[in-house]
C-alpha positions as CSV (number, residue, x, y, z in Angstrom):
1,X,-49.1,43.5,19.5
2,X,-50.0,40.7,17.3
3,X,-47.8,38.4,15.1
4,X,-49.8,36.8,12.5
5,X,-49.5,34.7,9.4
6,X,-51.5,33.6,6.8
7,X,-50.3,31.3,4.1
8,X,-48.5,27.8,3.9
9,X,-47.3,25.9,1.1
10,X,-48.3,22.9,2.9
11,X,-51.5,21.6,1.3
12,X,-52.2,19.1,4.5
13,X,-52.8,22.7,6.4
14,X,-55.9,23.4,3.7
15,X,-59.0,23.2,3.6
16,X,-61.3,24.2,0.9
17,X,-64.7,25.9,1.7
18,X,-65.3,28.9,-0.2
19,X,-68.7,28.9,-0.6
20,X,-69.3,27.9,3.0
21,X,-66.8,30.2,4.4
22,X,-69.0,33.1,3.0
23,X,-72.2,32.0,4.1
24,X,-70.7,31.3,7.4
25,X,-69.2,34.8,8.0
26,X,-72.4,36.5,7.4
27,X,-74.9,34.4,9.3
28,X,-72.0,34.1,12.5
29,X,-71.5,38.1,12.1
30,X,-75.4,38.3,12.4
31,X,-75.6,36.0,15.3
32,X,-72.8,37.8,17.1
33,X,-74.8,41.4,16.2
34,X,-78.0,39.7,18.1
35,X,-76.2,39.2,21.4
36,X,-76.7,35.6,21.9
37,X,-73.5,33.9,20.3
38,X,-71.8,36.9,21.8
39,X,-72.9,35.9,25.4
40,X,-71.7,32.4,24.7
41,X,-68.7,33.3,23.9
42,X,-67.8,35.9,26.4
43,X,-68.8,33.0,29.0
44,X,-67.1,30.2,27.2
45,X,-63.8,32.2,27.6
46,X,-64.3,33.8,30.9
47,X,-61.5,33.5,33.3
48,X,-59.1,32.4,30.9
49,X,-55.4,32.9,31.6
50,X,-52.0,32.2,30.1
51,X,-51.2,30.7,26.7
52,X,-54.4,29.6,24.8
53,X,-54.3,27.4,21.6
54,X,-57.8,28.3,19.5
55,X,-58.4,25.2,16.7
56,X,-61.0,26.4,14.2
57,X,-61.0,29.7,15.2
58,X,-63.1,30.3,11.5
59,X,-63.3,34.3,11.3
60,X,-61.9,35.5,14.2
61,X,-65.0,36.2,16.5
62,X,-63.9,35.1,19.6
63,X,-61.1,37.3,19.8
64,X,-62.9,39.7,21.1
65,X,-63.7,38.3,23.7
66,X,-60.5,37.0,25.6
67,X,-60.3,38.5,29.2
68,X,-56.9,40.8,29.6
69,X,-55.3,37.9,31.7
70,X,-54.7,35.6,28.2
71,X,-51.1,36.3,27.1
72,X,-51.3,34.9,23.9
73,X,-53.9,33.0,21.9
74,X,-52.4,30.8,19.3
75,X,-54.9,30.6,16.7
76,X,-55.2,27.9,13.7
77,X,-57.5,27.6,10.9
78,X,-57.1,25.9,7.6
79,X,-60.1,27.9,5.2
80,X,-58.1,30.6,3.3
81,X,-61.0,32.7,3.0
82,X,-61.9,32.5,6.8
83,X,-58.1,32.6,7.8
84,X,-57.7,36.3,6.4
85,X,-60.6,37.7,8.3
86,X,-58.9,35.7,11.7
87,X,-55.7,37.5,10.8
88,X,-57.5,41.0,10.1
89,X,-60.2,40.6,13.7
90,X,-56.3,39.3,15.3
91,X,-55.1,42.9,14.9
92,X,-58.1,44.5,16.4
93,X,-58.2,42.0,19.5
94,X,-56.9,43.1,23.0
95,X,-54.9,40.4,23.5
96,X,-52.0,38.9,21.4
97,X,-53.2,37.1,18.6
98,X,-51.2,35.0,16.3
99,X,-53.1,33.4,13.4
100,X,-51.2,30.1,11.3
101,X,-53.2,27.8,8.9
102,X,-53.3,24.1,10.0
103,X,-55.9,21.4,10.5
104,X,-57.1,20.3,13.9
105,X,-55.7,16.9,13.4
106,X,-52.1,17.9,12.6
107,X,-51.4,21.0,15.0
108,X,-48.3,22.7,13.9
109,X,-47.5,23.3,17.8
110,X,-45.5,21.5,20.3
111,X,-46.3,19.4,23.2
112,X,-47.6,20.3,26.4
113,X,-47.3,24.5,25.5
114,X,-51.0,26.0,26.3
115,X,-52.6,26.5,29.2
116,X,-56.1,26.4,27.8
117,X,-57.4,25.0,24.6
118,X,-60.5,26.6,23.2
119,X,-62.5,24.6,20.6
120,X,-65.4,26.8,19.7
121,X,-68.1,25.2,17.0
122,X,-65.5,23.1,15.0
123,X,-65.6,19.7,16.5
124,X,-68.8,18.8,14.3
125,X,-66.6,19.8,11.0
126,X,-63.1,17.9,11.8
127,X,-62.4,15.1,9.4
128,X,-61.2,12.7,12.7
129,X,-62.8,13.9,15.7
130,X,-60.3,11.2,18.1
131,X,-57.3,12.4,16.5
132,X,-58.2,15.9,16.8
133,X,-58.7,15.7,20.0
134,X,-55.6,13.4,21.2
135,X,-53.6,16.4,19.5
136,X,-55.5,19.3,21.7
137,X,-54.5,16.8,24.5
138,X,-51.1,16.6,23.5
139,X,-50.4,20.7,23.3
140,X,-52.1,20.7,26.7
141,X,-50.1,21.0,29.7
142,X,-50.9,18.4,32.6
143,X,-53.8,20.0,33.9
144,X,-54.6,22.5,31.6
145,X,-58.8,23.4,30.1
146,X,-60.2,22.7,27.4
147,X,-63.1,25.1,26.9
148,X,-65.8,23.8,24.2
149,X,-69.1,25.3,23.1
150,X,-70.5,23.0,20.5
151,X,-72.8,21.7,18.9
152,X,-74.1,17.6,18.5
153,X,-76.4,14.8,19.3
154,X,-80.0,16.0,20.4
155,X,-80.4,12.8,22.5
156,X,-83.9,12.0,21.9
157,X,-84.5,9.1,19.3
158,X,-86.8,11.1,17.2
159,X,-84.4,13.8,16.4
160,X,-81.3,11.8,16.4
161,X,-83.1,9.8,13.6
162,X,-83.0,13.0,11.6
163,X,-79.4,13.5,12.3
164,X,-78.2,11.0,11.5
165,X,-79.8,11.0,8.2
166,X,-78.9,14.4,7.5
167,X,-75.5,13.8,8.5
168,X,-74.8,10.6,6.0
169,X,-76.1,12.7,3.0
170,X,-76.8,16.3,2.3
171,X,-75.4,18.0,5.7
172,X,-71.7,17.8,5.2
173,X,-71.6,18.7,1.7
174,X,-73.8,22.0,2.3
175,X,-72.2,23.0,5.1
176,X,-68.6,22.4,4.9
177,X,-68.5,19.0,6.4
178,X,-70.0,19.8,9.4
179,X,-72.6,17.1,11.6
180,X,-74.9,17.8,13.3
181,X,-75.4,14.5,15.4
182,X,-71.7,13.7,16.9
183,X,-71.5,13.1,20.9
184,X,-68.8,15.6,21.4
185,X,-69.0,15.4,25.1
186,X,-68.5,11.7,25.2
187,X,-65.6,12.2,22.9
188,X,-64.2,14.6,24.4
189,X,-64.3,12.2,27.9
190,X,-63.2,9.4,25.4
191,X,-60.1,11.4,24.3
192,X,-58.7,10.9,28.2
193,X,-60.3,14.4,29.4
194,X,-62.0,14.9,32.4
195,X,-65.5,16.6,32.2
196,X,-65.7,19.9,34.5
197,X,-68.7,21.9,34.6
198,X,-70.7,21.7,30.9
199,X,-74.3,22.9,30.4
200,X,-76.4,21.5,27.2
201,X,-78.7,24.3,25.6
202,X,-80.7,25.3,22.5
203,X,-79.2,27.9,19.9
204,X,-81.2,29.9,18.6
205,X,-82.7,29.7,22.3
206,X,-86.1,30.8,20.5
207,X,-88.1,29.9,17.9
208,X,-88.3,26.2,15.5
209,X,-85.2,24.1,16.3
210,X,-82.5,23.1,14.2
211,X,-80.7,20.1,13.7
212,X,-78.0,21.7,15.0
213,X,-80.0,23.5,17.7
214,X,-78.6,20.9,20.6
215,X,-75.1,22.9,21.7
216,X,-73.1,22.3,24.6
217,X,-70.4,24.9,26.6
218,X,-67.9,23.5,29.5
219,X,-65.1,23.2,30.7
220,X,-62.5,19.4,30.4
221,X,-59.3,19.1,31.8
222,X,-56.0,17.3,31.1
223,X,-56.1,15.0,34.0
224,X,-52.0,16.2,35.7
């Protein structure tokens, strides 16, 4: 069963991509139909258990893959458009899926209530990456996962040149504020996380890179 929502009246818990949210859902429906995303994901979330807050969760495509011993995934996304499809892939997931608008920064969920936080290609689009992620620390019980696959800094001078510039003129505005060059793993170890087991890769794992072609996937916990 799922209980899902998918409109506030407050305006804090919006934000306005429409044009991005379209071009997202087709080229992250794609990338989930050539197997590749899909593999990340299905390994991002493996072994997941309990009560699971998802921030960003953008159309809805990891729901799929949550493993039977997830009791709930509380899911919040603030794009209207991409909200809708969450709430419509929510009712075809496995697992209970409840879908609320909100912003990563200003989670409308109380302290210390999920076992397992999933942040899943959103971290390079939050307005205030520290903030977001003091408030995925705070819903976190003492010792509970985060679980991130992300992209961010290449971490070769030549390329994070390139990101850089990108990111302080035409990358946000095309594709709905994202960046392409933050260090989410030292932020993430900034927030007061402790890094588990992480591997860096390249997405697409063939062909020209991208300056957001750098990703990372691991595991942090909320130190107990």
């Amino acid at each position: 069963m799922s209980r899902l929502s998918g409109n506030s009246g407050d305006a804090r818990a919006t934000v306005h991509h429409p044009l991005f949210a379209r071009f997202y859902t087709r080229l992250s429906v794609l990338a989930e139909k050539q197997g590749e995303t899909a593999a990340h994901r299905t390994e991002l979330l493996s072994g997941l258990s309990g009560r699971v807050v998802e921030v960003g969760a953008g159309n809805g495509l990891n729901f799929g893959h949550y493993p039977p011993g997830v009791t709930r995934v509380s899911a919040v996304e603030p794009e209207p458009r991409l909200r809708r499809l969450a709430v419509a892939a929510g009712r075809r997931a496995a697992v209970p899926v409840e879908v609320m608008p909100g912003t990563a920064e200003e989670l409308p969920l109380g302290d210390g209530h999920f076992d397992a936080a999933v942040a899943s290609l959103v971290l390079c689009s939050v307005r205030d990456l520290p903030r977001a992620l003091a408030e995925i620390r705070r819903v976190l019980r003492p010792g509970g996962e985060l679980r991130f696959y992300e992209h961010g800094r290449a971490g070769r001078p030549a390329a994070d040149r390139v990101q850089r510039a990108l990111d302080r003129t035409v990358w946000p505005k095309l594709f709905g504020g994202c960046h392409t060059g933050r260090d989410t793993l030292a932020e993430i170890a900034a927030a007061g996380f402790e890094i588990g087991p992480h591997r860096r890769l390249r997405v697409p794992g063939q062909g020209l890179p991208l300056p957001c072609s750098p990703h990372v996937l691991g595991v942090a916990r909320r130190p107990e």
